[in-house]
N, C-alpha and C positions, 0 to 999 in steps of 0.2 A: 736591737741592732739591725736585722733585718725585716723589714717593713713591705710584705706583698698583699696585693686587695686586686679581688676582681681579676686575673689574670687569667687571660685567653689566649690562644693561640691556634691559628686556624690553616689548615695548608689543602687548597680549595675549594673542599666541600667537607674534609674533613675534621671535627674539631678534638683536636690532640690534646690542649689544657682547657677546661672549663667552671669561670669564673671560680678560681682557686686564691682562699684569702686564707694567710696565715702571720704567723709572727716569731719571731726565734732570737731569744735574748743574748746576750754577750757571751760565751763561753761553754753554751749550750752543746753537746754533742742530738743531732738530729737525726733518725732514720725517716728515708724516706723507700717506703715499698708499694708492690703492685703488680699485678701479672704482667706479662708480656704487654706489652702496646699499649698500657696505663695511663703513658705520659710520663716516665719521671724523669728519662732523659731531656726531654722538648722543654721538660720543668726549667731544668739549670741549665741548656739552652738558651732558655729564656734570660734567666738571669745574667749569666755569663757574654750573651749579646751573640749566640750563631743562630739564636730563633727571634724574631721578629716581632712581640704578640699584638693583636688585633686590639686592645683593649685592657688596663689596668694600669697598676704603679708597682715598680719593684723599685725600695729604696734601702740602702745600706747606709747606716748609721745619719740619716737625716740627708743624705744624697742621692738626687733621682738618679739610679743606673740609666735606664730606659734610653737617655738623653745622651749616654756617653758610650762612641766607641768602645771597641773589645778593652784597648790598650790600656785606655782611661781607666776601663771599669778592675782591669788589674791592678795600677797603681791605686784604684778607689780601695784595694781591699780582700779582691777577688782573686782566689787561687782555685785553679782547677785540676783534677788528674783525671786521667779518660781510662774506659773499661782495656782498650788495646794500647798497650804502652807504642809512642810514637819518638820515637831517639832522633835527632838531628843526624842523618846520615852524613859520615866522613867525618864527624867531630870526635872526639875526643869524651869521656864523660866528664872530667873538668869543663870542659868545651861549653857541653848541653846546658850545665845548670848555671855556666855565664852566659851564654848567648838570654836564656831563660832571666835571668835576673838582669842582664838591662835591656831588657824588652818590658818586663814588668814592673821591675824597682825603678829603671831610669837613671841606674850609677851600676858600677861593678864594686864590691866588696869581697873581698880576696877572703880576709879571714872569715866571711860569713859561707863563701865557699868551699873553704876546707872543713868548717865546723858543722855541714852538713855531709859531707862527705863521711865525717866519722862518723854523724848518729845516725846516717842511714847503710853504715858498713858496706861500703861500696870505696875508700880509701884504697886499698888493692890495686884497683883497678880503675885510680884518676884517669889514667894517662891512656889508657887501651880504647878503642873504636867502640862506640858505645850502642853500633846497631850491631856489631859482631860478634862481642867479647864475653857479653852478659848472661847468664841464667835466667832463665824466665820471672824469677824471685827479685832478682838485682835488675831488669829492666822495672820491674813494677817499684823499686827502691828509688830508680832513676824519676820513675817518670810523679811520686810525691817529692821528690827533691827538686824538680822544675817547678811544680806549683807553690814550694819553700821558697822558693828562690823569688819568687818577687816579694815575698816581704808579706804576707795576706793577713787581713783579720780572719775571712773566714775562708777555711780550705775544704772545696768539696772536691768527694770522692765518689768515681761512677762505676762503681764494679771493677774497683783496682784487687778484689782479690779472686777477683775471677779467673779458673783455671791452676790455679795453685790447691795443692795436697794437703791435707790434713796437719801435717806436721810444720807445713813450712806458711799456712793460711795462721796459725797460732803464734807462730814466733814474728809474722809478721804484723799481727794484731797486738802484740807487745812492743812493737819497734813505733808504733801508728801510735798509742799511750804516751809510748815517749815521747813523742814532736808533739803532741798534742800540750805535753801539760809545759814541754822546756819553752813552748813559743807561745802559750798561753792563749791558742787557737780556737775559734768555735770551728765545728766541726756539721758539715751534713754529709752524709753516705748513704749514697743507693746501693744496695745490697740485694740476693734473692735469698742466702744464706740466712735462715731463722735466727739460728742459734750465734752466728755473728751480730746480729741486729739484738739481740735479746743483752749480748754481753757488751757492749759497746753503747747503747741507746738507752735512756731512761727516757728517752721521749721519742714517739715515733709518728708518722704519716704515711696514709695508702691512699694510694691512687686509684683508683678505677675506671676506663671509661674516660679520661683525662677529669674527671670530677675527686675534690677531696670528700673521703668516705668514712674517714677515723682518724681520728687525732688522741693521742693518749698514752699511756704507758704502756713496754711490750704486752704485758699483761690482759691488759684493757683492750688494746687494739684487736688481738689474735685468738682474743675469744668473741670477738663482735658477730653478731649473726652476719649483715652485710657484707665484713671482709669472709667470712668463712665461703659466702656466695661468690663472691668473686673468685674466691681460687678453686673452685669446684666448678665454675664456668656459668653459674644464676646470673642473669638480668639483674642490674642494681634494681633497690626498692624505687 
């Protein structure tokens, strides 16, 4: 499904992703992890087209992203949610995930709009100011219902439960299962949260250094010497 080789990405002397090649089949949920400054936002950056890279191919389903506008690369497939929920201020949250769907989709569909409204329980509160009105839980509901809302094959997530409590990081790790399997989604999520990456991911990637360092099952990755190094602050090998 997703098809990345050789990907770099460099911002002047610095180099953020380096020569990172991997593959991630149809309906795959992916973790992608790493310390601080790793790379794995510059990653899907990359992908998603607000980073630039100096060198490789990122293709989704047999079509060069690289080549296509942001716009494009959403109608190609590409949904995004970012770690700080960002609401279209003075809209409405009916408002957000249409403005969102035909920026992405290229049409408005009413009932796909209501029908997210309900599985992301946020119905309540269609009609309310959606930088005002929201809980920090129901912005972060907001802001995977904009990235639903273009229609995507694969929906990444970039520390959308970042900053949420224990009780409501699990209920919304149940609501994320939902969309996941009603819209038949692949899935990649940057996380820093183990034990979310562990219950969500059968397959994972770390970053380090903007270099891939493990590829493998929770399991496999998080006992690796290399990553153990990394999060302890070693020099990659």
């Amino acid at each position: 499904m997703l098809h990345i080789n050789g990907l770099t990405v460099t911002f002047g002397g610095l180099v953020a992703v380096s020569d990172v090649t991997f593959d991630m089949r149809e309906g795959e949920v992916l973790g992608l992890v790493g310390p601080n400054g790793a790379g794995k936002t510059t990653l899907f950056n990359a992908i998603c087209g607000l980073a630039r890279p100096g060198s490789g191919t990122v293709e989704l389903m047999g079509k060069n992203l690289l080549s296509m506008p942001i716009h494009h690369r959403a109608r190609a497939g590409i949904g995004r949610a970012f770690q700080v929920p960002q609401p279209m201020h003075e809209l409405t949250v009916r408002e957000n995930l249409t403005v969102a769907q035909r920026f992405g989709a290229g049409k408005v569909d009413k009932a796909k709009i209501e029908e997210l409204l309900d599985v992301l329980k946020l119905g309540h509160k269609a009609d309310m100011d959606a930088a005002t009105s929201l809980a920090l839980t129901e912005q972060k509901a907001l802001e995977v219902g904009k990235a639903l809302a273009t229609e995507p094959k694969l929906l990444m997530l970039d520390e959308v439960l970042a900053g949420l409590e224990t009780t409501g990081k699990r209920a919304f790790l149940d609501t994320l299962e939902e969309v996941r399997k009603r819209y038949r989604l692949s899935v990649m999520i940057v996380e820093h949260d183990i034990e979310t990456i562990t219950r969500m991911c059968p397959r994972v990637l770390v970053l380090n250094f903007g270099r891939l360092i493990a590829d493998g099952s929770p399991d496999q990755v998080f006992n690796d010497p290399e990553v153990i190094r990394s999060y302890t602050g070693g020099e990659p090998a």
